[in-house]
C-alpha positions in Angstrom: -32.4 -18.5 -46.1 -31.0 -15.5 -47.0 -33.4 -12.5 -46.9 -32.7 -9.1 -46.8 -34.9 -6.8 -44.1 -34.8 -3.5 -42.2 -32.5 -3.5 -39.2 -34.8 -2.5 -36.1 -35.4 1.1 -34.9 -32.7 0.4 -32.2 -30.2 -0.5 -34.9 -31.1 2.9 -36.9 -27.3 4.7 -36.1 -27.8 8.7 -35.3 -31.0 8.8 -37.2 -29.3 10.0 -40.5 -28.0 6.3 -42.1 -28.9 2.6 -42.1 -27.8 -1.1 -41.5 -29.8 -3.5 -43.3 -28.9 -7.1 -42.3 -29.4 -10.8 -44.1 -29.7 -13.8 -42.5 -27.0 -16.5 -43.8 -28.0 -20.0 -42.1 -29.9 -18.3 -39.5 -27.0 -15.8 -38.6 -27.6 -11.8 -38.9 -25.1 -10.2 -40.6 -25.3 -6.6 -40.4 -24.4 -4.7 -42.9 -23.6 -1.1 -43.5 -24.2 0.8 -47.0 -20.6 1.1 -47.6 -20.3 -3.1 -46.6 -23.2 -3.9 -49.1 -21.4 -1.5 -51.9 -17.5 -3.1 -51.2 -19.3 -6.6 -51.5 -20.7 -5.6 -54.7 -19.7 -7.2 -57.8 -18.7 -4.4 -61.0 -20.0 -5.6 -64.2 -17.2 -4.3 -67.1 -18.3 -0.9 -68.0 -18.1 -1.7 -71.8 -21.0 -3.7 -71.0 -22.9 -1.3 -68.8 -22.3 1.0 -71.8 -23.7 -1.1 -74.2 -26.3 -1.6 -72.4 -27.9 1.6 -72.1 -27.0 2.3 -75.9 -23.9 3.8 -75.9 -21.0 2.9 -78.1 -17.9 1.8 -75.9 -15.7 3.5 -78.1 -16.8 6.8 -76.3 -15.5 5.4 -73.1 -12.4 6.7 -71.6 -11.3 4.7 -68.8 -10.2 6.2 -65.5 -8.9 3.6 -62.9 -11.5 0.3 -62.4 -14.7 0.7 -62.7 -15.0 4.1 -63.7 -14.9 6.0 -67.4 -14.8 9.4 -69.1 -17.7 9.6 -71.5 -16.7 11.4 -74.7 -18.2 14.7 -75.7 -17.9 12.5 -79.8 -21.0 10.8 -77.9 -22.8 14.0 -78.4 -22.4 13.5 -82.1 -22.9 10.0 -82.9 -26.4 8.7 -84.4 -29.3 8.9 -82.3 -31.5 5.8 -81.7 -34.5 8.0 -80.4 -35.3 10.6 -77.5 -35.3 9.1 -73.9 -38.4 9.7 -71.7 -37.0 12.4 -69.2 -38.0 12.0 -65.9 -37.4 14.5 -62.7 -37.3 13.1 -59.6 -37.8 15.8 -56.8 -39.5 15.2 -52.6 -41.5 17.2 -50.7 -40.1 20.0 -48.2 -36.7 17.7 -46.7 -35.6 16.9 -43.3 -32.8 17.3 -42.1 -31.8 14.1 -42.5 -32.9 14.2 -46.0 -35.5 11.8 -47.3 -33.6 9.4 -50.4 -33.6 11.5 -53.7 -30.8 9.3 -54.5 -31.6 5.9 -53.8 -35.2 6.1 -55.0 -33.5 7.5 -58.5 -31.1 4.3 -57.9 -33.6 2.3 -57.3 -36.0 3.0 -59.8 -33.5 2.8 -62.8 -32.7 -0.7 -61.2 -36.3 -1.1 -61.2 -36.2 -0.3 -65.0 -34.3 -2.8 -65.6 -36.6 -5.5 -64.1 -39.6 -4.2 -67.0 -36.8 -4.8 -70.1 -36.9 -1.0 -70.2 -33.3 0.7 -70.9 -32.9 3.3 -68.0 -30.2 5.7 -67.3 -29.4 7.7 -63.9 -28.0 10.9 -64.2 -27.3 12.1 -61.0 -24.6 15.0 -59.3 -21.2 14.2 -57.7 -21.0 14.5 -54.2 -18.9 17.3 -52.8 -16.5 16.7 -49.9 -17.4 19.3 -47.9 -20.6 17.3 -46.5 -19.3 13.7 -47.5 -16.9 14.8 -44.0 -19.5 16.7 -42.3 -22.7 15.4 -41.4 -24.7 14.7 -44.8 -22.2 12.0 -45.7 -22.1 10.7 -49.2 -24.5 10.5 -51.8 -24.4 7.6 -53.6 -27.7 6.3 -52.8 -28.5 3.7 -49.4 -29.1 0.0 -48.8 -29.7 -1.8 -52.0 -30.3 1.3 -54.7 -26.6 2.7 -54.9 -24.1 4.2 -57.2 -20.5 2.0 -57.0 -17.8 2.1 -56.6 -19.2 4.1 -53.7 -16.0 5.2 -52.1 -14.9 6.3 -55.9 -17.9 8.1 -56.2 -17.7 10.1 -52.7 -14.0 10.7 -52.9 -12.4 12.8 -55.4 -14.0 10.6 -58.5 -12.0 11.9 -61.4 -10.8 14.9 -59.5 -13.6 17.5 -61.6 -14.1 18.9 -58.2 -10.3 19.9 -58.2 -10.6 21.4 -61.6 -13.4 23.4 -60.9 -11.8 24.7 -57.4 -7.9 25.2 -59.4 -10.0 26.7 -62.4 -11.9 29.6 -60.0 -8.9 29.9 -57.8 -6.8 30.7 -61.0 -9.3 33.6 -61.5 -9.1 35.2 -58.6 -5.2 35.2 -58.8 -5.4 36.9 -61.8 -7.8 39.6 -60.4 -5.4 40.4 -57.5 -2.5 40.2 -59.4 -4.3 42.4 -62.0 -4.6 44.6 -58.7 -1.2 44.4 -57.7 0.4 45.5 -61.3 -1.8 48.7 -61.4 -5.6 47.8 -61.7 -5.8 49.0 -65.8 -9.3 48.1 -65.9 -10.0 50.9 -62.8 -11.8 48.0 -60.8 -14.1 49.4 -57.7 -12.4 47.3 -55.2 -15.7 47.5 -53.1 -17.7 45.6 -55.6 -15.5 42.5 -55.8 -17.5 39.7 -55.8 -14.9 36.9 -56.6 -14.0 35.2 -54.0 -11.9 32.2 -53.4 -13.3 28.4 -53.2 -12.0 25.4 -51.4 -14.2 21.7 -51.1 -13.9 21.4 -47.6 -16.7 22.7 -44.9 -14.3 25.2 -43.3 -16.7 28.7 -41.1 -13.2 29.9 -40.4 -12.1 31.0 -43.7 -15.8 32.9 -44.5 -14.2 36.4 -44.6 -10.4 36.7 -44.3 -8.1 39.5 -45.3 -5.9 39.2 -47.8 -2.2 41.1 -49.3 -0.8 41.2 -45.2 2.3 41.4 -45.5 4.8 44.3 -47.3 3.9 45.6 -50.3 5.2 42.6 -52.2 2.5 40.1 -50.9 -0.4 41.7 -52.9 -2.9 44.4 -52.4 -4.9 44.2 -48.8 -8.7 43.1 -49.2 -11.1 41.5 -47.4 -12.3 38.7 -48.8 -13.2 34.9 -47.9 -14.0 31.4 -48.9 -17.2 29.6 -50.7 -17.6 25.9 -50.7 -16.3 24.6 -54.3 -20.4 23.7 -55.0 -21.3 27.2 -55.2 -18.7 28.5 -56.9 -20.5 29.8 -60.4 -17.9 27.7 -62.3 -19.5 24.6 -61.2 -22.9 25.8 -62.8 -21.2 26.4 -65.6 -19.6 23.0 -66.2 -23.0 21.8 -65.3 -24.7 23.9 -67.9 -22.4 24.1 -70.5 -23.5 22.3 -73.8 -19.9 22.1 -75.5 -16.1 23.4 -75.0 -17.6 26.1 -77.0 -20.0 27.3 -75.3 -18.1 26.3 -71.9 -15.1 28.5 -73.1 -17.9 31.7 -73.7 -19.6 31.2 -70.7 -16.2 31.5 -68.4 -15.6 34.7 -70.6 -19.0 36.2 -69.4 -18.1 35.6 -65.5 -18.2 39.1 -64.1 -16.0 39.3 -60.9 -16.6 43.1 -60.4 -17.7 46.6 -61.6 -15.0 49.3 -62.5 -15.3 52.9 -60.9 -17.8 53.7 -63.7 -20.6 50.8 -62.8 -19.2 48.8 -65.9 -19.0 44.9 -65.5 -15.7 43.4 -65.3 -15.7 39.8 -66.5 -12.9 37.1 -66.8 -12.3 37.9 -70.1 -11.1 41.1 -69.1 -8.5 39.7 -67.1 -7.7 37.1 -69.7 -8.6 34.6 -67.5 -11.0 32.6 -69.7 -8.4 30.2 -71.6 -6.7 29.4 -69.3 -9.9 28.3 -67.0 -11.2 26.3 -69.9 -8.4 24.0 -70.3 -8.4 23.9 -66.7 -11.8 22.2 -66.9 -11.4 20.5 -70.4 -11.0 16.7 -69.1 -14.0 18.0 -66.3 -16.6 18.5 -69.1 -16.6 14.8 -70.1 -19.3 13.0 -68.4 -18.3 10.1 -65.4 -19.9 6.7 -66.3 -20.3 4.5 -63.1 -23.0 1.7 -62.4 -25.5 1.2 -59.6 -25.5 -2.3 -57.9 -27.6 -3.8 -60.4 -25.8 -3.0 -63.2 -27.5 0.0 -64.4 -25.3 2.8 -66.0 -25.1 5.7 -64.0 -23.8 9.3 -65.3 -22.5 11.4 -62.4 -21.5 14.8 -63.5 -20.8 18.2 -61.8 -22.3 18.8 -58.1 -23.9 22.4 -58.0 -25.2 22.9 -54.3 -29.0 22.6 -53.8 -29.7 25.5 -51.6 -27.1 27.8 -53.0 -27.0 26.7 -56.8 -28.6 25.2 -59.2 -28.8 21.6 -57.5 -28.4 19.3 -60.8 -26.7 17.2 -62.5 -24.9 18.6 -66.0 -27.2 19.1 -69.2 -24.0 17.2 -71.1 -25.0 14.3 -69.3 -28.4 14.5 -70.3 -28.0 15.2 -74.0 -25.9 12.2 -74.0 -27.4 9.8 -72.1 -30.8 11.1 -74.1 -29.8 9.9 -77.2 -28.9 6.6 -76.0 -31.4 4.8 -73.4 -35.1 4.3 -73.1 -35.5 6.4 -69.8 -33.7 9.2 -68.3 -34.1 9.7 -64.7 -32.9 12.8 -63.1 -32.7 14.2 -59.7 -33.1 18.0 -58.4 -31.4 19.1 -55.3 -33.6 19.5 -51.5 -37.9 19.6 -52.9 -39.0 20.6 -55.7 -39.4 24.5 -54.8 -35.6 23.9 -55.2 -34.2 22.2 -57.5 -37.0 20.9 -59.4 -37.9 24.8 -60.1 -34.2 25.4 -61.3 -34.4 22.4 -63.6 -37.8 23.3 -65.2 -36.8 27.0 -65.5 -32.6 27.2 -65.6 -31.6 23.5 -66.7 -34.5 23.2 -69.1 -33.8 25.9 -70.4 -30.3 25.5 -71.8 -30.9 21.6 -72.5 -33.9 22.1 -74.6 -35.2 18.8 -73.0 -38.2 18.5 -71.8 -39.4 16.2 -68.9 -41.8 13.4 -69.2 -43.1 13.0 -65.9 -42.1 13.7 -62.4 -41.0 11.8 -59.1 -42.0 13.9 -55.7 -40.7 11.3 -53.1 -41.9 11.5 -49.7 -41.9 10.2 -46.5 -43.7 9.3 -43.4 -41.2 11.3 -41.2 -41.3 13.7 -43.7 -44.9 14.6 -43.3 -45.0 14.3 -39.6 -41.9 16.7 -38.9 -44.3 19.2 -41.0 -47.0 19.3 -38.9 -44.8 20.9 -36.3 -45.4 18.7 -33.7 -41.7 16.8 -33.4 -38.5 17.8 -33.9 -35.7 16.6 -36.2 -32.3 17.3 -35.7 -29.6 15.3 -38.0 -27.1 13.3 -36.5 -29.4 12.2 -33.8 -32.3 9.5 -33.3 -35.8 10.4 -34.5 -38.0 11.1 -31.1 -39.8 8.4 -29.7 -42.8 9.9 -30.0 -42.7 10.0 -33.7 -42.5 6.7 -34.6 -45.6 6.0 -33.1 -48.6 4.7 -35.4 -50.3 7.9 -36.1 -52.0 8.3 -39.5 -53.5 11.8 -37.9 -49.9 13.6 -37.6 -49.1 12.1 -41.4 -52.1 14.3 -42.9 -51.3 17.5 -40.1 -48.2 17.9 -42.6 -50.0 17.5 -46.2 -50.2 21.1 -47.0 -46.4 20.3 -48.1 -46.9 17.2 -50.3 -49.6 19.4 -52.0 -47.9 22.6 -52.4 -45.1 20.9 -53.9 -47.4 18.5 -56.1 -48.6 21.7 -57.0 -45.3 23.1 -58.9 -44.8 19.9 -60.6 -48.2 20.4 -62.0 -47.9 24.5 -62.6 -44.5 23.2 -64.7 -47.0 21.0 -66.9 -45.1 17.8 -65.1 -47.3 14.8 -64.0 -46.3 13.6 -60.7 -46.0 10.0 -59.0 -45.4 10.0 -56.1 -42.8 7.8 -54.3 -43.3 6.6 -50.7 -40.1 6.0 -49.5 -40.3 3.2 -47.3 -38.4 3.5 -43.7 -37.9 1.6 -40.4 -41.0 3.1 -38.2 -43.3 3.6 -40.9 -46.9 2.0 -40.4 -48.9 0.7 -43.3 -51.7 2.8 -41.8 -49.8 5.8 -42.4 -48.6 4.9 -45.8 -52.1 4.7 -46.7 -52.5 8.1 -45.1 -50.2 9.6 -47.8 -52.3 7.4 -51.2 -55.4 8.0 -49.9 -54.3 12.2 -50.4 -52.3 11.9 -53.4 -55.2 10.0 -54.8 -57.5 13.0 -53.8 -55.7 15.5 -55.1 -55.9 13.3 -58.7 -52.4 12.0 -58.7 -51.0 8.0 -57.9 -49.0 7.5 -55.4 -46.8 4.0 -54.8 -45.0 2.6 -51.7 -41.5 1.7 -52.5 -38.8 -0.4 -50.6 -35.7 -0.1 -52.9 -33.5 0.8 -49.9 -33.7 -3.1 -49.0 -35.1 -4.7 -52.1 -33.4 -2.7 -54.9 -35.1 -2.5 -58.1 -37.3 -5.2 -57.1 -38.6 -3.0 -54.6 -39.3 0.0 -57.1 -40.9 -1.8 -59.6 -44.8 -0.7 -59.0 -43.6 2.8 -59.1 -41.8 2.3 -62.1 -44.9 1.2 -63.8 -46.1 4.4 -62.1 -44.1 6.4 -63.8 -43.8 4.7 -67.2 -47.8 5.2 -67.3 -47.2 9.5 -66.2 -44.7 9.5 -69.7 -47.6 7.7 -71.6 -49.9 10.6 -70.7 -47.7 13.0 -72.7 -46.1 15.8 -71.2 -47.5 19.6 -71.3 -44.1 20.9 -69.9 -44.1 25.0 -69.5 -41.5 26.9 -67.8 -42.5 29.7 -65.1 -41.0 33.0 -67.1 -40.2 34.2 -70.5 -36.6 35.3 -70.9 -37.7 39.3 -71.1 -39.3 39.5 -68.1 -36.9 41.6 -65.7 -35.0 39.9 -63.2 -37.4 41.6 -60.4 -40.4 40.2 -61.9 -39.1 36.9 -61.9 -37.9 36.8 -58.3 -41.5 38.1 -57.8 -43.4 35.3 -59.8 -41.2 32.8 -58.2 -41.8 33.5 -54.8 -45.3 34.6 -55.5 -46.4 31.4 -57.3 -43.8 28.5 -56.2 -42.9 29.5 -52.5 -46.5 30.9 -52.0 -45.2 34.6 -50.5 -46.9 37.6 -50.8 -44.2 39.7 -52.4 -40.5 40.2 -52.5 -38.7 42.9 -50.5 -35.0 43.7 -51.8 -32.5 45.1 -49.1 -30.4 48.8 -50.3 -27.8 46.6 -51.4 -29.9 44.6 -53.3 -31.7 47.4 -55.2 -28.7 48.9 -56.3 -26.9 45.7 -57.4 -30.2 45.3 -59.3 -29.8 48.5 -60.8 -26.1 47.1 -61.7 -27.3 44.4 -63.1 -30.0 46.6 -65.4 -27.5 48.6 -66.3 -24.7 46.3 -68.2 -27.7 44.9 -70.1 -28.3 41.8 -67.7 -32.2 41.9 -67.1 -32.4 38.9 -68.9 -30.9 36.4 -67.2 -32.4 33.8 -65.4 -33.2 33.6 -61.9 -31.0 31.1 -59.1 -32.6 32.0 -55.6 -30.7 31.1 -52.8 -32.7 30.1 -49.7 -33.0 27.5 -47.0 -34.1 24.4 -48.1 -35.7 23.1 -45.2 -38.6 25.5 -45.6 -40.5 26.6 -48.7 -40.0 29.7 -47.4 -36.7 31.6 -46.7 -37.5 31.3 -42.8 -36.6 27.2 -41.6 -38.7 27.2 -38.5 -42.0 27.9 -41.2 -43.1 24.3 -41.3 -45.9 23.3 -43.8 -46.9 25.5 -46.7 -46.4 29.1 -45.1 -48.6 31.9 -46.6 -49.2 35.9 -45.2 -45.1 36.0 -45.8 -42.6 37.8 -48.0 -39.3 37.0 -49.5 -36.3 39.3 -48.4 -33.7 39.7 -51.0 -30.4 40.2 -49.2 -27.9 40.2 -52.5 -28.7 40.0 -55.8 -25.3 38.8 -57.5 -24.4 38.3 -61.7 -23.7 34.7 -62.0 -23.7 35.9 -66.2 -21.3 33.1 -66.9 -23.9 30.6 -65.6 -26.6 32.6 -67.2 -29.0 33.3 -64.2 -28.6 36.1 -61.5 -27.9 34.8 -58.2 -30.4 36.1 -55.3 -29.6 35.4 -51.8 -32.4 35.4 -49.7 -32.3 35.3 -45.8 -29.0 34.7 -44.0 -27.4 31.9 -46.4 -24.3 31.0 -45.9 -21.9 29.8 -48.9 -19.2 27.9 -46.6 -20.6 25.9 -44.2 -19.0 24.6 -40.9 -18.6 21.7 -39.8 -20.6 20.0 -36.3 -19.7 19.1 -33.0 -19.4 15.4 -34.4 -18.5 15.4 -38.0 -18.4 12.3 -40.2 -14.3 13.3 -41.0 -14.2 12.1 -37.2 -15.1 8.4 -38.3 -13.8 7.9 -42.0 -10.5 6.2 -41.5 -8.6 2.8 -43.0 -8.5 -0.5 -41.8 -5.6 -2.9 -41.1 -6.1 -4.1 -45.1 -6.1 -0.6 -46.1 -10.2 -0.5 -46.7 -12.3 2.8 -45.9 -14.1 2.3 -43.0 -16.8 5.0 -41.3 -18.2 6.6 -45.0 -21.6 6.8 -45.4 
């Protein structure tokens, strides 16, 4: 016999990943994402190209088992346009509720129906691969490999992005140091300096100490590489045209007379872009199955756009029979950014729309347990209680809700976990059903595609509906009307309220002929508020706008909303503590 099966509660390891086990001749073996993903066999990526339509010749190999994707493939003859489909959850917790492996698994479960799918899906960035996230390639039996490859450095387009913004700001303070020509107003520097590491310490620094050969003294500080704006530009950019343009735009400050000052002031531009040439090809990997997966830039989900590139997209688009996407945290995050900001550069439109869920999910929203990652779910929690399921709906519909005000028809993906009661699951169909939507219980984490093929029938019956996709604002409407309409009708606020700062960085922003850009709102994601103890679907609220930033390069202005912070720390515990190598050299302790 050898059948795979959750591990027990007991076995579930901080409350934030799983063991599965088999049984081999009646002996458990327990085994560990990362041990399922190293016993994995790699099919030759020639043939997972082939498979999903695209011409090998685009391929660029980089190392086993990974490949470079040419940009040619953007060119070549198209056999017809992919269904598009978004997968986005409900309100997360913080232990996140499998985005990733239900896209994994339902391209897997593609596979099973003789339909050609594609995964398009964001790199993981360091900085919480060695905190307390971990990796994101996916859990159990629905996961990207080589998974240590795609949680570690990849193809290095992390580095390029941090060397490529780095470069930047060295050229702004040595354009400082040699006499400041372009009469920058050091107080509205907004450039600061990124690194992929969780690192608090290095929020605000001071820069130039020294004698007056060590630079010009500033404070200044450290984001995490994922929010740096270059990474939403390689994530939006549509060519090495248009990614060569939209570094130019980048505006780092404003000179003494409210002007914008932009890379390509400081001649900065060219020499960013061949930083990030090789970065603006596509990565081609595979999921355990076999199905191709493109992994491409890594844009935060709280504090950026939270999705994969639009180059992946368009290419992967022309090629298979489905596309399947994820958005970063629920879907007032990243599903919003890709309907209104990713959508809007791609010219793609989605097909249908994935809101997974989960039990835990819907419980922690009633506000009656608490979840805290890195540790065990409370007892009390896992108890069979269909009652606290439905005390936390208001979320599921609220964010059912913006798939539908986007023109998107949802399924709905129950993502199966230790602790769940069937009961409960029924719960959660019973209310999708009610509120005229299907929803499907999936167990891809242990039965891969297998395990996601009802919802993939699901879904493939949302694309035959036809899609009515709309986006939430036309590109006229002022920036303040769009923050407005955004947290009016996707976060269900009363209003917006901009700080001083804000207005007059508005007023900036007005001023140098910006009012058209898109909107990137940067707020908790463990709330559809900006306020992460507001549980549910809070209403009687408003949105404060701390900073309202030019991300003009990117093409969307860049509203921080409550305190956010763009580098985060790392815990008490963090994962960097348990990653190490074995006596044969393996990584042990990544998740």
């Amino acid at each position: 016999m050898n059948e795979r099966i959750f591990a027990s509660v007991e076995e579930i390891l901080g409350g934030n990943f799983f063991f599965t086990f088999i049984y081999e001749n009646g002996i458990k073996i327990v085994l560990s994402d990362l041990e399922i993903a190293q016993h994995a066999t790699c099919q030759p990526l020639w043939s997972v190209a082939a498979s999903m339509g695209l011409d090998p010749q685009f391929l660029e190999p980089y190392g086993a088992n990974v490949a470079k994707v040419s940009l040619d493939a953007l060119e070549a003859p198209m056999r017809k346009r992919a269904a598009y489909v978004l997968v986005s959850a409900v309100t997360p917790t913080p232990l996140g509720e499998g985005k990733t492996t239900t896209s994994v698994g339902l391209a897997q479960a593609m596979g099973h129906l003789g339909i050609k799918a594609t995964v398009a899906l964001r790199q993981p960035s360091l900085g919480p691969t060695f905190g307390i996230k971990g990796g994101a390639a996916g859990g159990g039996y629905s996961q990207i490999i080589p998974m240590e490859r795609l949680n570690l450095h990849l193809t290095g387009d992390f580095h390029a992005v941090t060397a490529a913004h780095n470069m930047l700001a060295a050229l702004l303070d040595n354009h400082l140091y040699h006499g400041n020509e372009l009469d920058i107003d050091m107080e509205t520097i907004s450039w600061r300096r990124v690194l992929d590491i969780n690192d608090r310490s290095l929020r605000s620094i001071t820069i130039g100490q020294g004698d007056a050969q060590d630079g010009i003294e500033r404070t200044s500080g450290f984001d995490i590489t994922a929010a740096s704006e270059v990474m939403a530009i390689l994530a939006l950019a549509t060519s090495l045209e248009d990614l060569r343009a939209r570094l130019g735009r980048i505006v780092v400050a404003y000179n003494t007379k409210g002007k914008a000052v932009t890379a390509e002031d400081l001649e900065g531009a060219g020499a960013m872009a061949v930083l990030l040439k090789e970065a603006l090809m596509p990565n081609l990997l595979q999921t355990l199955e076999g199905s191709p997966a493109m992994i491409h830039a890594g844009p935060f989900g709280n504090i950026a756009t939270g999705n994969s590139s639009v180059i992946a997209d368009l290419i992967a688009t022309r090629t298979a029979d489905v596309v399947i996407t994820e958005a970063g945290f629920g879907a007032d995050m990243g599903a919003e950014r890709f309907f209104n900001i990713k959508c809007r550069v791609s010219g793609l439109a989605p097909d249908a729309g994935v809101l997974v869920v989960t039990v835990r999910a819907l419980k922690a929203h009633s506000g009656r347990f608490k979840v805290v990652a890195g540790k065990p779910l409370p007892p009390e929690m896992l108890v069979e209680s269909p009652d606290d399921v439905l005390a936390g709906a208001a979320n599921l519909l609220a964010h059912l809700a913006i798939l539908e005000r986007h023109g998107v028809h949802p399924v709905v993906a129950i993502n199966a976990f230790p602790g769940d009661h069937e009961s409960e699951h029924q719960a959660i169909i019973d209310l999708v059903h009610s509120a005229d939507a299907e929803a499907v219980v999936a167990t891809h984490f242990v039965n891969g595609g297998e395990g996601a093929v009802q919802l993939a029938q699901a879904v493939m019956r949302a694309v035959a509906k036809g899609s009515k996709f709309t986006m939430l604002y036309e590109d006229a409407l002022p920036i303040r009307d769009k923050l407005t309409k955004i947290a009016t009708e996707i976060y269900g606020a009363d209003g917006i309220e901009l700080s001083e700062a804000a207005e007059q960085q508005l007023e900036r922003l007005v001023a140098n002929g910006l009012d058209h850009l898109s909107v990137c709102i940067a707020k908790t994601h463990l709330s559809i508020s900006s306020d992460a103890k507001l549980l549910g679907a809070p209403r009687g609220w408003t949105l404060p706008v701390r900073e309202i930033r030019a991300s003009a390069g990117a093409g969307f202005a860049y509203a921080i909303c409550g305190t956010m912070r763009t580098m985060p720390g790392l815990g008490a515990s963090p994962a960097a503590h348990r990653i190490d190598l074995d006596h044969k050299g393996q990584i042990v302790g990544l998740s």
